[in-house]
C-alpha positions in Angstrom: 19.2 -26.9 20.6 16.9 -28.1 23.5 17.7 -31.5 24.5 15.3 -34.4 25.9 16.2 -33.5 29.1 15.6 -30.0 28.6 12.1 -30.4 27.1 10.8 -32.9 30.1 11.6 -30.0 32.3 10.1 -27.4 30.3 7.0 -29.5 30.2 6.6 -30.3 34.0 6.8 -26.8 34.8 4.1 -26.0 32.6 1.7 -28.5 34.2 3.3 -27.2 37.7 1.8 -23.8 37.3 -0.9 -23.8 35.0 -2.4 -27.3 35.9 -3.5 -30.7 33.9 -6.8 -28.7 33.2 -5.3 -25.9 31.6 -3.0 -26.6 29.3 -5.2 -28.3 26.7 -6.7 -24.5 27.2 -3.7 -23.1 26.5 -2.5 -25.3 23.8 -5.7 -24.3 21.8 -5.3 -20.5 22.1 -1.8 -21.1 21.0 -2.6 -23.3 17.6 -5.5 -20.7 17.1 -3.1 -17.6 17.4 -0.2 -19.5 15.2 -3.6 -20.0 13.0 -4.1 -16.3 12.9 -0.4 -15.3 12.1 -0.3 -17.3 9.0 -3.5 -16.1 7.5 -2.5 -12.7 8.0 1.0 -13.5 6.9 -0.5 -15.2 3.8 -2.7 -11.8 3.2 -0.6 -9.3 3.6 1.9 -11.4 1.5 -1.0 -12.0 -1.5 -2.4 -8.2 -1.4 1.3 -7.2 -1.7 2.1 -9.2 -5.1 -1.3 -8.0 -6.4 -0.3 -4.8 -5.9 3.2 -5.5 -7.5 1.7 -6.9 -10.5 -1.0 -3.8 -10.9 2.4 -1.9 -10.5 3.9 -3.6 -13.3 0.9 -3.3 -15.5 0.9 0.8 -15.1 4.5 1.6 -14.8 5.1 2.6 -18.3 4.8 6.2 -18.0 2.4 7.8 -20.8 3.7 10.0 -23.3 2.3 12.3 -25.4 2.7 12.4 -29.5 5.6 14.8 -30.5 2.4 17.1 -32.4 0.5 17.4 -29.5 3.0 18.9 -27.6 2.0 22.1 -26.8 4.2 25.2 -27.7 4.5 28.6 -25.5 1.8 30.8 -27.1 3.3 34.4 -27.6 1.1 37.1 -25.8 -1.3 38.4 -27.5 -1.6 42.4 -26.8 -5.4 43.7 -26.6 -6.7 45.9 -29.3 -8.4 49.4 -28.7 -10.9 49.9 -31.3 -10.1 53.2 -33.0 -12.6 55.4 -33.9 -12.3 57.5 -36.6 -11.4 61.3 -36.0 -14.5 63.4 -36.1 -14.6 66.4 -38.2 -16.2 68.9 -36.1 -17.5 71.5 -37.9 -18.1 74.5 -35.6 
């Protein structure tokens, strides 16, 4: 853990190199980017239990009735018409 000591340090090299004009700067671009994190977090985090709980809705799988099952037809073989002999008469 950072102690008191620790933190004072931290802090006085910050305004060191960035200046007593900057780092309200930079303190606002870092609570609007920790702003921006937990939106998407919060998104990504929402979308994903909607889409669990469209997932739960449609999981059943759908069966089919037992008579509308369909059964392997057999093949069915073409049919030549016959024609009858003809009597030829010569």
């Amino acid at each position: 853990m950072i102690g008191g000591w620790e933190l004072v340090l931290i802090l006085a090299a910050f305004l060191i190199f960035f200046g007593a004009k900057r780092l309200p700067e930079l303190a606002k671009g870092l609570g609007q980017g920790i702003k921006e994190f937990k939106k998407a977090t919060r998104e990504v985090t929402d979308e994903l239990s909607n889409a669990m709980d469209d997932n739960t809705v449609h999981s059943a799988p759908k069966r089919l009735p037992a008579s509308n099952v369909s059964q392997p037809q057999p093949e069915v073989q073409p049919t030549v018409a016959q024609t009858p002999p003809s009597s030829s008469k010569a």
